[in-house]
N, C-alpha and C positions, 0 to 999 in steps of 0.2 A: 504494500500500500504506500502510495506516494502522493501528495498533493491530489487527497481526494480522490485518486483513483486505484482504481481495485482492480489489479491484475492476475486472475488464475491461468496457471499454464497446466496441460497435462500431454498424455501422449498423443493425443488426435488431432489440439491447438494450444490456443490460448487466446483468450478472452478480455477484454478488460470494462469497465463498468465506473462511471465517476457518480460518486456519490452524494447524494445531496447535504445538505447544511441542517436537516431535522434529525438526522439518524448520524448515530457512531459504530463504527463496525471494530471492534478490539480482536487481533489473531493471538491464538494459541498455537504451543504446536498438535493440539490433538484437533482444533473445532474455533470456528470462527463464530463470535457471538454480536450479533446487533442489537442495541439499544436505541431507543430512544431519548432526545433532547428533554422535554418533556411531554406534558399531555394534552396536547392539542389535537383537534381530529386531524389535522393534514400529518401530523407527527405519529399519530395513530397509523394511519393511512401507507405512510413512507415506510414504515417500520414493517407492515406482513410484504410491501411489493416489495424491498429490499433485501429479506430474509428469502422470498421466494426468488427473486432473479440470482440471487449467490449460491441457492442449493442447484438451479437449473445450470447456471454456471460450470459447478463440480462435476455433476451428471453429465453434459455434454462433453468437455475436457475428458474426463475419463472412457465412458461408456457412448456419448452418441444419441442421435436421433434419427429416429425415419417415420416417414408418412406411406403408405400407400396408395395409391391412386388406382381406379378401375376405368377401363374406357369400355363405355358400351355400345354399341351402334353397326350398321351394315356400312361396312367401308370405313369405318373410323378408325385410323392407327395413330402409332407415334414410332415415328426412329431419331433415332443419337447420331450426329452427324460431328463430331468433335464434343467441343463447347455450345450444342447450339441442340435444341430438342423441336424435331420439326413434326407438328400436330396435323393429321389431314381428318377434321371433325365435322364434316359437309357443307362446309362453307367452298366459295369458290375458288379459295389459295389455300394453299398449306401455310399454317401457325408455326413463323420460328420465335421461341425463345432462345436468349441465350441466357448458360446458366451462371450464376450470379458466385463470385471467388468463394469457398469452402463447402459446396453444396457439390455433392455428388450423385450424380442418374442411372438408373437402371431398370432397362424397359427389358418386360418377358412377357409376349403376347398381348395380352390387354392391361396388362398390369406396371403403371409404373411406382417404385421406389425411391424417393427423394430422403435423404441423407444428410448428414453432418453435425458438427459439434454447434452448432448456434441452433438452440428451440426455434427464436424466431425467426431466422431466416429461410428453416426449413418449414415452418408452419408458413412464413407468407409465400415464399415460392408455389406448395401443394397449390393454398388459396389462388392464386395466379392463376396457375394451371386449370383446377377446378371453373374458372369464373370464367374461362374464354366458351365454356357449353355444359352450362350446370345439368343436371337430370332433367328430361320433363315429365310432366307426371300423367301424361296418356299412355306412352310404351317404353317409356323409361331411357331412354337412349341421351349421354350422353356422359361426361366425369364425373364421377362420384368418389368418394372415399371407400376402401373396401372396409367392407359391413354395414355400409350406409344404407340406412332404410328409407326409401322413398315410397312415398304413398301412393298407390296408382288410381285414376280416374275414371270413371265410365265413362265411357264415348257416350258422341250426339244421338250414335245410331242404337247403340244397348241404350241408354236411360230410355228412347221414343217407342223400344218395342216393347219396354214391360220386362226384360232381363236381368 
């Protein structure tokens, strides 16, 4: 810890985190403990997001994150071209992203795997990905999160016949 910032390293990266002026974070060598300035609600407030961004911190650094991704659809894929995930989701171009420094990709079939030691960078990425052809909810076709449950609809034509 240096001038308010909070630097964990481990074997995957390392991360760092500047901390605000409500909260004090004291290291030991066994456990890093955050306190609060006093008791004010923003001070309240700083104190659980702080204590949560430094355990997620640890967790990434060490062990990692990954999202999975589902593509559902007739003709919808995705392939890895380098740095760069190109989406063909029934629009009339292929979706290139590229992928964003410590975020790692891995497409097998309809499934892709986003990775790395930042929570949020690989929750916003997935969300990225997700929002270019969220599910819809007549035949279900298109990214979703694997085990996502999307509700599905009766059509015009099942609800006018009585089915």
């Amino acid at each position: 810890m240096h001038n308010g910032l909070l630097k964990i390293e481990g074997p995957k990266g390392s991360l760092e985190l500047k901390l605000r002026p409500e909260v004090a974070v004291n290291i030991t060598e066994s456990e890093i403990i955050v306190t609060r300035r006093d008791d004010q609600s923003v001070s309240k407030c700083m104190h659980g997001l702080t204590r949560s961004l430094i355990a997620n911190m640890i967790a990434g650094v060490t062990q990692g994150f990954s999202k999975q991704l589902e593509i559902r659809g007739v003709g919808y894929r995705a392939a890895l071209q380098g740095k760069k995930l190109v989406l063909n989701l029934g629009f009339s171009h292929p979706v290139e992203l590229i992928l964003p420094v410590g975020i790692d990709l891995k497409v097998e079939k309809e499934v892709l795997t986003v990775s790395g030691f930042d929570k949020g960078a690989v929750g916003q990425f997935a969300a990225k990905v997700r929002s270019l052809k969220p599910p819809e909810p007549y035949k279900g076709k298109g990214v979703r999160y694997l085990g996502e449950y999307v509700p599905q609809k009766v059509g015009k034509r099942a609800a006018a016949s009585g089915t």
